[in-house]
C-alpha positions in Angstrom: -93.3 -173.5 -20.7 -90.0 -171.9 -21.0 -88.7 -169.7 -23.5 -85.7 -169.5 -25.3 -84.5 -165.7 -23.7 -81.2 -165.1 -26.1 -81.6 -161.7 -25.3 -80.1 -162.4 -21.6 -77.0 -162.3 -22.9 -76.4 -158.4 -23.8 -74.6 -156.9 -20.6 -76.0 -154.1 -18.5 -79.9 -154.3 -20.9 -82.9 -156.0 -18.8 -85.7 -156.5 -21.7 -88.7 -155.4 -20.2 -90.8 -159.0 -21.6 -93.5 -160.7 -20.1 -91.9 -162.4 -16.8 -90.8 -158.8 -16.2 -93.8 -157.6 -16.3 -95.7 -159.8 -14.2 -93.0 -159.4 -11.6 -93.1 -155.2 -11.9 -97.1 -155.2 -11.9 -97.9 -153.8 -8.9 -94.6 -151.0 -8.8 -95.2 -150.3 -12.1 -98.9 -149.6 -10.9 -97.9 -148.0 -8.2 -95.4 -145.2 -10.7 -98.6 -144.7 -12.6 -100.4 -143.5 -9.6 -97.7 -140.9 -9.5 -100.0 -138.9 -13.1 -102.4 -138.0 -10.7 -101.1 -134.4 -8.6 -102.9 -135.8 -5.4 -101.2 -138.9 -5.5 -97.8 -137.1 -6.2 -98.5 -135.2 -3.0 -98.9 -137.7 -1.0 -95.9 -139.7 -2.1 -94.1 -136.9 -1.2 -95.1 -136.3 1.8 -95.0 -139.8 3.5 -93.1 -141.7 0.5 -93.5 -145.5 2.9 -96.7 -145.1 3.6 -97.4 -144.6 0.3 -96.2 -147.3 -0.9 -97.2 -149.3 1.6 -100.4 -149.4 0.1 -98.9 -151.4 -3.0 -98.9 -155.1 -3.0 -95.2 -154.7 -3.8 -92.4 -156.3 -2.6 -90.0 -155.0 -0.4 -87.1 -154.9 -2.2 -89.0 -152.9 -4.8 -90.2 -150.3 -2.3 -86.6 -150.2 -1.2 -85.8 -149.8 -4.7 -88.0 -146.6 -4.9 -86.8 -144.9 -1.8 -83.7 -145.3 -2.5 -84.4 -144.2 -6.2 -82.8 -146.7 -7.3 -83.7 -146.6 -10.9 -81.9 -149.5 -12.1 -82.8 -151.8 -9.7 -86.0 -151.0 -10.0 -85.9 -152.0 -13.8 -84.3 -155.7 -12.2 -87.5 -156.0 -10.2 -89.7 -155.9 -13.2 -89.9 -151.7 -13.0 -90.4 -150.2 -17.0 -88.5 -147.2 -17.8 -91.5 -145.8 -19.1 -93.1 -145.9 -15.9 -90.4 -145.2 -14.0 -89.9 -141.5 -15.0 -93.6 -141.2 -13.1 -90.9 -141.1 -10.2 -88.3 -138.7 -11.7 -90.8 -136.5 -12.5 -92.6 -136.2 -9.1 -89.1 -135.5 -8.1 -88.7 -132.7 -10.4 -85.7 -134.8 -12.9 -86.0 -134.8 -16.1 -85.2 -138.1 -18.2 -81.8 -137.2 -19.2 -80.9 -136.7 -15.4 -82.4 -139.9 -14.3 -80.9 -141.8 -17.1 -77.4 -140.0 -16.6 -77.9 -141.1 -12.8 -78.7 -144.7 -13.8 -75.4 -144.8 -15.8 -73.0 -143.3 -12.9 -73.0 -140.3 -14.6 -73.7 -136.7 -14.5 -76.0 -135.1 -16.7 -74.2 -133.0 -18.4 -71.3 -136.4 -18.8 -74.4 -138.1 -20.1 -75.7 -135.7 -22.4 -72.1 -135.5 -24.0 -72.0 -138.8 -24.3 -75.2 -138.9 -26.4 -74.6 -136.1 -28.4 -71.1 -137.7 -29.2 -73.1 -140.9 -30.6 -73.9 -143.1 -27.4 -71.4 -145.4 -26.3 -69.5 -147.8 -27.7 -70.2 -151.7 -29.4 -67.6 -152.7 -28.7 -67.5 -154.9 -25.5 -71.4 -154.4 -25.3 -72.7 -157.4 -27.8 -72.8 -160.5 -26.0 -71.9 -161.3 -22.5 -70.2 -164.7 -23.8 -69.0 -162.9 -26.9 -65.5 -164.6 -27.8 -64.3 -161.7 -30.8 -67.2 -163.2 -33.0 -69.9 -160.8 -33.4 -71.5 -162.7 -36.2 -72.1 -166.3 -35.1 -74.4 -164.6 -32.7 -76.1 -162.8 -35.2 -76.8 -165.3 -37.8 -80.7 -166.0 -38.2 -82.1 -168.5 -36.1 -84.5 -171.3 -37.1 -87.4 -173.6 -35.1 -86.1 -174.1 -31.7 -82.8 -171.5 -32.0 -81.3 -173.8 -34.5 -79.0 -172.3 -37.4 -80.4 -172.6 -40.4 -79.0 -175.5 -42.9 -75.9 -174.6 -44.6 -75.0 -171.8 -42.8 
């Protein structure tokens, strides 16, 4: 059965629900391997035939190699246990995150500090200039309400 996903349609977020997570099982298994410091070690020293040892796919373990962070997250990755990764490579969050945003660290921390980045043009994907009719409450089966 299919669900209604309205949340699809807010550019640039992947929300991390239960398709994602049955498709990130195994990497997401794999980044929580990474708590343990003999584990870390031997990522680090033979990072594919570590994960080689994962029933993930191989885009995912392309993902990781290349640390790419957010494409990781489109392959079912969680932030959360993502960082397993930044932190066996000695980042902290705010560097991965300023890395997953094209920017540098110190760019990213400004821009948090300065109040995160804008609304505008980050609602709705097929936003026409009309914030609100997206946001009105929804009723059985993503119908408006009556009267509204």
């Amino acid at each position: 059965m299919s669900l209604e996903k309205p949340y699809l349609d807010v550019p640039g977020t992947t929300i991390f629900d239960a398709e994602q997570s049955r498709l990130g099982y195994h990497l997401n298994q794999f980044c929580m391997s990474l708590m343990k410091a003999e584990n870390r070690q031997r990522f680090l020293a033979g990072e594919r035939a570590y994960l080689d040892e994962w029933a993930m796919t191989e885009a995912q373990k392309q993902a990781v190699l290349a640390r790419d962070l957010n494409r990781c997250i489109a392959l079912g990755g969680n932030i959360y246990f993502l960082a397993k990764i930044g932190a066996t490579d000695g980042k902290s969050f705010q560097q991965m995150a300023g890395s997953m945003t094209g920017m540098t660290e110190e760019e990213y921390r400004a821009m948090m500090v300065g109040g995160g980045r804008s609304v505008e043009g980050n609602r709705y994907i097929g936003e026409d200039g009309d914030a609100q009719a997206h946001r009105q409450p929804q009723g059985a089966a993503g119908k408006k309400p009556a009267g509204n």
